[in-house]
C-alpha positions as CSV (number, residue, x, y, z in Angstrom):
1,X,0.0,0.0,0.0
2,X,2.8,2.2,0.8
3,X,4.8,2.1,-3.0
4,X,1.3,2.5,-4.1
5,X,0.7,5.8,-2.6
6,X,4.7,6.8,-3.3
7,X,3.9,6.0,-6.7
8,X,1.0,8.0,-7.4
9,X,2.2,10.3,-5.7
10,X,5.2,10.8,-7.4
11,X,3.4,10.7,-10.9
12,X,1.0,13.6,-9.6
13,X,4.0,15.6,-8.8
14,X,5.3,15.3,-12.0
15,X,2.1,15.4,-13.9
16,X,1.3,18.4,-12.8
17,X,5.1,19.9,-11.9
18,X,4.9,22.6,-14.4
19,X,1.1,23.8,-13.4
20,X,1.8,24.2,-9.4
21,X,3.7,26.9,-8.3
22,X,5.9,26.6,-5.0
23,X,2.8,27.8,-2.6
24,X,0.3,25.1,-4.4
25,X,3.0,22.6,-3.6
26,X,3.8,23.8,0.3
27,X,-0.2,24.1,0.4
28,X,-0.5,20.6,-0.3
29,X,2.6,19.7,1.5
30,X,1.4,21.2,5.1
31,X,-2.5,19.8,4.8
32,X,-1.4,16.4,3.3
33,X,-1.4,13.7,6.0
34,X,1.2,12.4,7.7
35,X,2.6,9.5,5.3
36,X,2.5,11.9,2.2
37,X,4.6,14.5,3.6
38,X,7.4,11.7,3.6
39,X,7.0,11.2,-0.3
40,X,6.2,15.1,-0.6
41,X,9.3,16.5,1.1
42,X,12.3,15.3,-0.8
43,X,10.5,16.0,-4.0
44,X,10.4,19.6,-2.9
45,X,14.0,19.5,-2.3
46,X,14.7,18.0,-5.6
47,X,12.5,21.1,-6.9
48,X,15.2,23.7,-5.0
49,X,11.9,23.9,-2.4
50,X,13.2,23.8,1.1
51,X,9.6,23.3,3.1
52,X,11.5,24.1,6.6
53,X,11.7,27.5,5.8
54,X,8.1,28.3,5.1
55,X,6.5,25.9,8.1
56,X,5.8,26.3,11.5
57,X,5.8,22.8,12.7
58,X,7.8,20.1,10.9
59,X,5.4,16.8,10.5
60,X,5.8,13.0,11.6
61,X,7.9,11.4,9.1
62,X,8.8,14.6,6.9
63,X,12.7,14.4,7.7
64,X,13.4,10.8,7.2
65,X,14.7,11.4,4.1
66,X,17.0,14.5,4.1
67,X,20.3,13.2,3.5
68,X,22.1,16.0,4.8
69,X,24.8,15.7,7.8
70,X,24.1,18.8,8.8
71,X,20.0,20.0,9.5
72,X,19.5,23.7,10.1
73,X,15.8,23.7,11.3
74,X,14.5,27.5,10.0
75,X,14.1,30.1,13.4
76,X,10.4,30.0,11.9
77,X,9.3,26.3,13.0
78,X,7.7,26.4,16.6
79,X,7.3,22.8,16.8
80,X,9.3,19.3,15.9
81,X,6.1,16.6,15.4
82,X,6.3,13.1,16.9
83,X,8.4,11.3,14.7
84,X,9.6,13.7,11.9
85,X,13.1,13.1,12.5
86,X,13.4,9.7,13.4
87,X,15.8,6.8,12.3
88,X,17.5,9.3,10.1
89,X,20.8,7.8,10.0
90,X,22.3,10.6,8.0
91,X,21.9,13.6,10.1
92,X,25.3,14.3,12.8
93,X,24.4,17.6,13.8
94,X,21.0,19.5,14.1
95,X,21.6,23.6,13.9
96,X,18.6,25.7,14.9
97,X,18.8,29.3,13.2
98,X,19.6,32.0,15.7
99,X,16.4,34.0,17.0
100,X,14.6,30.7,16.9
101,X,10.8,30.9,17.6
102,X,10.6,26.9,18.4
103,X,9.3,25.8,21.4
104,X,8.1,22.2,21.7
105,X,10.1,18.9,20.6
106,X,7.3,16.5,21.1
107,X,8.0,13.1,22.0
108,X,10.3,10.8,20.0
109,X,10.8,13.6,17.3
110,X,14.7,13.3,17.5
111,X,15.1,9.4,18.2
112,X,17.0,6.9,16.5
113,X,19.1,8.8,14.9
114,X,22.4,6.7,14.9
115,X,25.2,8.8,13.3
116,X,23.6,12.3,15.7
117,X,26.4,13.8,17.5
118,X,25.0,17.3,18.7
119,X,22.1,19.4,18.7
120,X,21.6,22.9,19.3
121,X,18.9,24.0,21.4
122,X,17.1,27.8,21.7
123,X,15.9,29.5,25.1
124,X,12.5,29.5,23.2
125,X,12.3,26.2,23.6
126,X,9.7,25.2,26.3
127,X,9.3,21.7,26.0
128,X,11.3,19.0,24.4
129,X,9.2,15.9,25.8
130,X,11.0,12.5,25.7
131,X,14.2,12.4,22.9
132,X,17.2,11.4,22.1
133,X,16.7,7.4,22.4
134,X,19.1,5.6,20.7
135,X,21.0,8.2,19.1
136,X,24.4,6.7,20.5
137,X,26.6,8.9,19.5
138,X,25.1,11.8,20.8
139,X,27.5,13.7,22.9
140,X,26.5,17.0,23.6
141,X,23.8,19.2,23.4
142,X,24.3,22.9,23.1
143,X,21.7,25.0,25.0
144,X,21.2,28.9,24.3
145,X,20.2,29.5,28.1
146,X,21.4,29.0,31.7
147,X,21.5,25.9,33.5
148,X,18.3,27.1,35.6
149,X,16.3,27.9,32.1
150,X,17.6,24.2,30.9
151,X,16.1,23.2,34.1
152,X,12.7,25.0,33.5
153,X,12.0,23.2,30.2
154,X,9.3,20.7,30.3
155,X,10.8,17.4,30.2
156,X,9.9,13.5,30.5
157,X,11.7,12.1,33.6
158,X,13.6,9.1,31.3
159,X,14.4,11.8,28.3
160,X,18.4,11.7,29.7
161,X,18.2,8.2,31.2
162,X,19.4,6.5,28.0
163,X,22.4,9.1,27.1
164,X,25.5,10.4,28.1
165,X,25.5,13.3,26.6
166,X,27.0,17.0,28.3
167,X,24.0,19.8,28.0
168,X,26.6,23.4,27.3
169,X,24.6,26.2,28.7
170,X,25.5,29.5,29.0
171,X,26.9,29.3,32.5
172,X,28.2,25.9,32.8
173,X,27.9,22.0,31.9
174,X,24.8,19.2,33.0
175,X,26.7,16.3,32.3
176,X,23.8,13.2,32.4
177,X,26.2,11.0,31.6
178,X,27.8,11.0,35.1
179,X,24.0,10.3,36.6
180,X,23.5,7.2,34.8
């Protein structure tokens, strides 16, 4: 079922590639459901489309394909869906832009992710649920505020259980990996 839909999909797109302009497609992009937007999203990067910049939330599944080492998340998103970035195996480091308006990481949003090394986190950021499971290599975390904003961040109690990884804010280190 899920080639089928890929598929037609895919011939859609390129049916019809010369009669949708770039807001037709990120139209259909942010209303399509959930298992679309995986098929959607690297065809709009094939078309020089980047849908990051013009969304506020980033859906479940979307990112699974991006084959980038590097992901620089757009300071427009205010919220990472459930699943949009998991098991991407290609992604080391995840950049936010600087005057970042996100604030919610919902559960299991960054997990899986075996080759992620760091992350950079904003003080906008208000909850990042539970993340970061089984991404192995994940070292540190760099975090835009203080150790007492860090603190302040809604959070579920096992979200560091399952890493080592340092959290850099602005006036010192939380190393987790020295609780476990």
């Amino acid at each position: 079922m899920e080639i089928e839909i890929e598929s037609a999909i895919k011939k859609y797109l390129r049916d019809n590639k010369n009669l949708l302009e770039k807001n037709d497609l990120l139209i259909l992009y942010n209303n399509a459901p959930s298992p679309i937007n995986r098929y959607l999203f690297p065809y709009l990067l094939e078309l020089g489309v980047n849908p990051l910049e013009y969304l506020e939330h980033i859906p479940f599944g979307s990112c699974i394909e991006i084959d980038e080492n590097i992901l620089t998340i757009p300071k427009n998103v205010r919220v990472i869906d459930g699943g949009a970035l998991w098991g991407n195996s290609h992604i080391e480091s995840i950049l936010i832009e600087e005057n970042s308006n996100l604030e919610k990481i919902a559960n299991n949003a960054i997990a899986h992710n075996k080759n992620l090394q760091k992350v950079h986190l904003p003080i906008s950021l208000k909850d990042i649920g539970n993340n970061f499971y089984s991404c192995l290599k994940l070292k540190d975390i760099f975090y835009e505020g203080t150790r007492e904003d860090w603190e302040n961040i809604d959070k579920d109690d096992f979200t560091f259980d399952h890493i080592e990884a340092k959290i850099h804010c602005q006036d010192g280190i939380i190393d987790y990996g020295e609780e476990n």
